[in-house]
C-alpha positions as CSV (number, residue, x, y, z in Angstrom):
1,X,0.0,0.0,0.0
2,X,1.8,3.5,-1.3
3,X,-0.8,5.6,1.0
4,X,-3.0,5.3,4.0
5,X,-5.1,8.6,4.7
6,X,-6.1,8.6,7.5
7,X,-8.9,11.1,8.1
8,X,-11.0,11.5,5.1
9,X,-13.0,14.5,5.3
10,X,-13.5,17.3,2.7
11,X,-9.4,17.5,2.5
12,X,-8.5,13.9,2.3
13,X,-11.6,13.2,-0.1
14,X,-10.3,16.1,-2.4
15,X,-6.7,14.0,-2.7
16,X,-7.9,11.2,-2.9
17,X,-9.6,12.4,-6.1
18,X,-7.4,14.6,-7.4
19,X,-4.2,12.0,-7.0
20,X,-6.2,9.1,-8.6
21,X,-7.7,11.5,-11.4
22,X,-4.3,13.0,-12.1
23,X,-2.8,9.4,-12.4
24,X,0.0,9.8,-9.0
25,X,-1.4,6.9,-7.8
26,X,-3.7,4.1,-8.7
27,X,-7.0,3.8,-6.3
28,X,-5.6,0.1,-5.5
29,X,-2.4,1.7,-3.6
30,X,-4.4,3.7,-1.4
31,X,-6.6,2.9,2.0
32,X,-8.7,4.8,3.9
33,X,-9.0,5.2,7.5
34,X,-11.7,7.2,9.4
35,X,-14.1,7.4,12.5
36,X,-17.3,6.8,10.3
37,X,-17.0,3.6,8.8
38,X,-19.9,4.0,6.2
39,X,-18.6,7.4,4.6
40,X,-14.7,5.5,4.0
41,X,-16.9,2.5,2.5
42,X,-19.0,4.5,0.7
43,X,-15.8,6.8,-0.7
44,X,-13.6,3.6,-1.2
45,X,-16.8,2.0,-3.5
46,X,-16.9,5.1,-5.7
47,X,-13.0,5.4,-5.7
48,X,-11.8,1.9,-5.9
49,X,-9.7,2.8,-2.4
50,X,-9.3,0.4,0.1
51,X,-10.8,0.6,3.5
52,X,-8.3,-0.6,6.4
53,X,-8.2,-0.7,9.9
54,X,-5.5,0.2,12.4
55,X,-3.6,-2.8,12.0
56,X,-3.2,-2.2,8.6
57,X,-1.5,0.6,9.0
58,X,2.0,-1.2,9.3
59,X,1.8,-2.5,5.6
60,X,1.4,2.0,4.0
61,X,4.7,3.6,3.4
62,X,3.3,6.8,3.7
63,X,1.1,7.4,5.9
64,X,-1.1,11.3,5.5
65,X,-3.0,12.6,8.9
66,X,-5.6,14.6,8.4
67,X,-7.0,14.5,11.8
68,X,-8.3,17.4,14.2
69,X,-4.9,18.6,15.9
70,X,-6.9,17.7,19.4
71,X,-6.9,14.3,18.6
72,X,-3.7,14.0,17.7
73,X,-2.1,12.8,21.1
74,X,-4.1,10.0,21.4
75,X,-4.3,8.9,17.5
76,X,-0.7,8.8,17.9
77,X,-0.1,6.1,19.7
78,X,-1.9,3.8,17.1
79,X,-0.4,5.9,14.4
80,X,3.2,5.2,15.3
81,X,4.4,2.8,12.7
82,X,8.4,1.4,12.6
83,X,9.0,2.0,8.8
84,X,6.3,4.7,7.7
85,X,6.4,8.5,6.1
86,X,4.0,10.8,7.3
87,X,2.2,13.3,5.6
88,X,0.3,15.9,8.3
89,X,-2.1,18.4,7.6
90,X,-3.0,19.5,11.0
91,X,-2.6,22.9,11.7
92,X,-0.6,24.1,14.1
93,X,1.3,20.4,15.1
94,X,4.6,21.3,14.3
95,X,7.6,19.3,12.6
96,X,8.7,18.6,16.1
97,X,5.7,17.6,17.7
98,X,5.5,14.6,14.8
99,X,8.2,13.3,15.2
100,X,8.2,13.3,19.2
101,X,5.4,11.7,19.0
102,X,5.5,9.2,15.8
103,X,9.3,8.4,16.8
104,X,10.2,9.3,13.3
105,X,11.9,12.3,11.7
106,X,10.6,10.9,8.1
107,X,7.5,13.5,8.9
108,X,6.5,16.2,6.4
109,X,4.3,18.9,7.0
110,X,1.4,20.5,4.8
111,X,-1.0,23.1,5.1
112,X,-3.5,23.3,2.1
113,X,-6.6,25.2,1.9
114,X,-10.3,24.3,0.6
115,X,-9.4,24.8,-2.6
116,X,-7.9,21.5,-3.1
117,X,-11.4,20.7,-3.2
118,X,-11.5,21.8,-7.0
119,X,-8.3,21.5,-7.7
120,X,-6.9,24.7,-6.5
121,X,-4.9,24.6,-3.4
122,X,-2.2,26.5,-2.4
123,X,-0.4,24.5,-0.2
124,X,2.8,25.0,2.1
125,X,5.4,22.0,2.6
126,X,8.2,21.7,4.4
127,X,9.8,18.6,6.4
128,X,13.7,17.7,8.0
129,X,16.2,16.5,6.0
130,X,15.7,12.7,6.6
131,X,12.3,13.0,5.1
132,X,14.1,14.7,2.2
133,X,16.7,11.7,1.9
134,X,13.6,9.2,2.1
135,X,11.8,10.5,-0.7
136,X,8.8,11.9,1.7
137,X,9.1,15.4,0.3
138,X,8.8,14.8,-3.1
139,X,6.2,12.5,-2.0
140,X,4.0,14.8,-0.4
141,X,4.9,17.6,-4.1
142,X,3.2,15.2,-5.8
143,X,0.2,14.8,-4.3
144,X,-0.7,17.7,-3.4
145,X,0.7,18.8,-6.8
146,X,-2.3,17.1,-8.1
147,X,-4.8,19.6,-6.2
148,X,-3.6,23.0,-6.9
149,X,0.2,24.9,-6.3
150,X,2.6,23.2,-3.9
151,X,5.8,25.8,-1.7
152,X,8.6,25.1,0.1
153,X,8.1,27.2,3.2
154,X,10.6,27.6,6.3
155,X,8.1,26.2,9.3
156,X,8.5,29.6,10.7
157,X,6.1,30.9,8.6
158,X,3.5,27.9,8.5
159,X,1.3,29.8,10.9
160,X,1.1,33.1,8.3
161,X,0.6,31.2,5.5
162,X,-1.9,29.4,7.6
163,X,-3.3,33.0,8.9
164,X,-3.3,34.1,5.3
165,X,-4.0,31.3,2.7
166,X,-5.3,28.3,4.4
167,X,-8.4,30.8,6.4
168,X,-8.4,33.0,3.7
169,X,-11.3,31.6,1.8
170,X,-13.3,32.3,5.2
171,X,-12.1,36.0,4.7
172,X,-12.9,36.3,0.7
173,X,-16.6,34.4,1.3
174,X,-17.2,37.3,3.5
175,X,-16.3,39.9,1.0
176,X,-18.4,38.3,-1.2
177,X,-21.3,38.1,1.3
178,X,-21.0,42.2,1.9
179,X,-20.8,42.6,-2.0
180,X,-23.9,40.8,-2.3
181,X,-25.7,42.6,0.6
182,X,-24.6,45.4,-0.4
183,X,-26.1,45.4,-4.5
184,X,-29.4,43.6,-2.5
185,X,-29.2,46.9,-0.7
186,X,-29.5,49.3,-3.7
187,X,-32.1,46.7,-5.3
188,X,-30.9,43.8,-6.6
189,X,-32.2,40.5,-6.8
190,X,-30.5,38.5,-4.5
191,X,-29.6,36.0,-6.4
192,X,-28.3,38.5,-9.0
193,X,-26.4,40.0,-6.4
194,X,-24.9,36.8,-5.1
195,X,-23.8,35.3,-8.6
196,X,-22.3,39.1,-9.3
197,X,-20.6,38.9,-6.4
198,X,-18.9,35.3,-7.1
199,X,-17.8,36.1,-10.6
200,X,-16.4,39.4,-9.6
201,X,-14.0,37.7,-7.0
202,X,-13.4,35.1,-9.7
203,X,-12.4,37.4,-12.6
204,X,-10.2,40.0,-10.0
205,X,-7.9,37.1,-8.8
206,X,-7.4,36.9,-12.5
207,X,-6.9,40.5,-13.5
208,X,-4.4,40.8,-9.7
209,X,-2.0,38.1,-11.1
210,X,-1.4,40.1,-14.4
211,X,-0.3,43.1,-12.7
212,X,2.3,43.6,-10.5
213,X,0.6,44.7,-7.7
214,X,-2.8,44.9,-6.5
215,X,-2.8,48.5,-5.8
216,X,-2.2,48.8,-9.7
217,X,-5.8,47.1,-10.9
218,X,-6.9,49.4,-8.0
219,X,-6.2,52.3,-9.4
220,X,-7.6,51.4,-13.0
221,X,-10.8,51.2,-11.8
222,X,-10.9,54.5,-9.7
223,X,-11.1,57.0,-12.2
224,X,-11.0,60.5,-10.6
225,X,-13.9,61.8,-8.6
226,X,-16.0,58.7,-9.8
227,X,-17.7,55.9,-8.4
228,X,-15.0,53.4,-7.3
229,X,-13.2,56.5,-5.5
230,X,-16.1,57.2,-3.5
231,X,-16.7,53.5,-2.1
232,X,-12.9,53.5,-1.5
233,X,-13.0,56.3,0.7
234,X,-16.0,54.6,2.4
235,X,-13.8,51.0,2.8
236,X,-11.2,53.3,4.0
237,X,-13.4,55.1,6.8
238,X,-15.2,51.6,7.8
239,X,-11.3,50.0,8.5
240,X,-12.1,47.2,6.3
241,X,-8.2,47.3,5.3
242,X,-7.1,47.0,8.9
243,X,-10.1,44.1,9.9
244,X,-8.7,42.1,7.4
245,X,-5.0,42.8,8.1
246,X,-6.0,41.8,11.6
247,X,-7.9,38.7,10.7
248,X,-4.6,36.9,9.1
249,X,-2.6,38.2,12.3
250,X,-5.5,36.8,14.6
251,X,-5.3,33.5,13.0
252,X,-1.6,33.5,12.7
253,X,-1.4,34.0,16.6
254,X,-4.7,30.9,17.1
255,X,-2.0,28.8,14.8
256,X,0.9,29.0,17.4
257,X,-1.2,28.6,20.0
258,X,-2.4,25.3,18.8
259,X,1.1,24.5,18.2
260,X,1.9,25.2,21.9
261,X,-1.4,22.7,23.0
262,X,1.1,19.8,21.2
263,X,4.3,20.3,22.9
């Protein structure tokens, strides 16, 4: 068995489909561990995954976590395997706390975002030099390679990446929510309002990554004393600038502290 995921919610149901549809592994190389039984059969039938059991764990070479950091502790005593990679996605366990507690330093760890869900991820990698020399980084490129962009990132900034790009979905959904509140304010059908406010997000990442910096498509739009000035001023009297500055430090700072509930 080349993989054991352990953990297969929305994340580890996203790599399971986009390493299998993007041919990194066959479904036969791959078994599925998770607390509800009848949602790993049900994905390992439409798949063609394997469903195993704790005992089979000692058969994957790699092994990928994608358990809730809290239940990490405990999980890790049945994780522990003599001769396995691991793959983590739990936010905030840090390089050390794996391997302290899987007795291995062949531990890599990730932090994605929901994106991998279709295929766009942006996730952060980064893992000791025994997991290099093992083949467990490259490991872990490729599959998540097959769900969207993969970095190397120094583990001293997992938690701002994390902060920034792994909750910043949670941040852009909101924007998207005031958009749309804001056209149903002025008399918009809702659902006009909402599907405006999705493409719009949609078509600005695109028009961002063309230009150098943001600031630059910014300006384009504000023509002076027109619209887009005026509702710039108003962003800029509400503080929605500094709210969302704050929100990545916020969740950079809830990172570390999860961190420090592992060691």
């Amino acid at each position: 068995m080349k993989l054991a995921i352990v953990g297969v919610g929305k994340l580890g149901l996203a790599l399971l489909e986009g390493v299998t549809a993007q041919g990194v592994l066959p479904p036969a190389e791959i078994g599925l561990l998770d607390a509800n039984a009848a949602r790993a059969q049900d994905i390992a039938a439409r798949t063609g995954a394997r469903v195993i059991t704790q005992a089979d764990l000692g058969r994957a070479e790699r092994i990928l976590i994608s358990l809730q950091p809290r239940v990490f502790p405990e999980a890790a005593e049945w994780l522990a395997q003599p001769n396995a990679g691991y793959i983590s996605t739990m936010a905030g366990v840090s390089v050390a706390a794996l391997t302290r507690r899987l007795g291995t330093k062949r531990v890599v760890r990730v932090m994605p975002n929901l994106a991998a869900t279709i295929g766009h991820s942006q996730t952060a990698i980064t893992g000791p030099r025994e997991a290099g020399d093992a083949g467990d980084l490259a490991f872990a490129h490729g599959l998540f390679g097959a769900v969207g962009d993969a970095y190397d990132l120094p583990e001293h900034l997992f938690n701002a990446f994390t902060g920034m790009s792994a909750s910043g979905p949670a941040y852009v959904a909101v924007v998207a929510e005031a958009l749309a509140d804001g056209g149903v304010r002025m008399g918009l059908p809702r659902p006009l309002a909402n599907e405006l406010a999705a493409k719009l997000l949609i078509a600005t990442g695109e028009l961002v990554q063309r230009r150098a910096h943001p600031a630059l498509l910014k300006d384009e739009v504000a023509s002076p004393g027109g619209t887009t000035i005026a509702g710039l001023a108003a962003l800029e009297a509400a503080g929605v600038r500094g709210g969302i500055i704050e929100a990545v430090v916020q969740a950079t700072r809830r990172g570390t502290e999860l961190g420090k509930d592992q060691d």
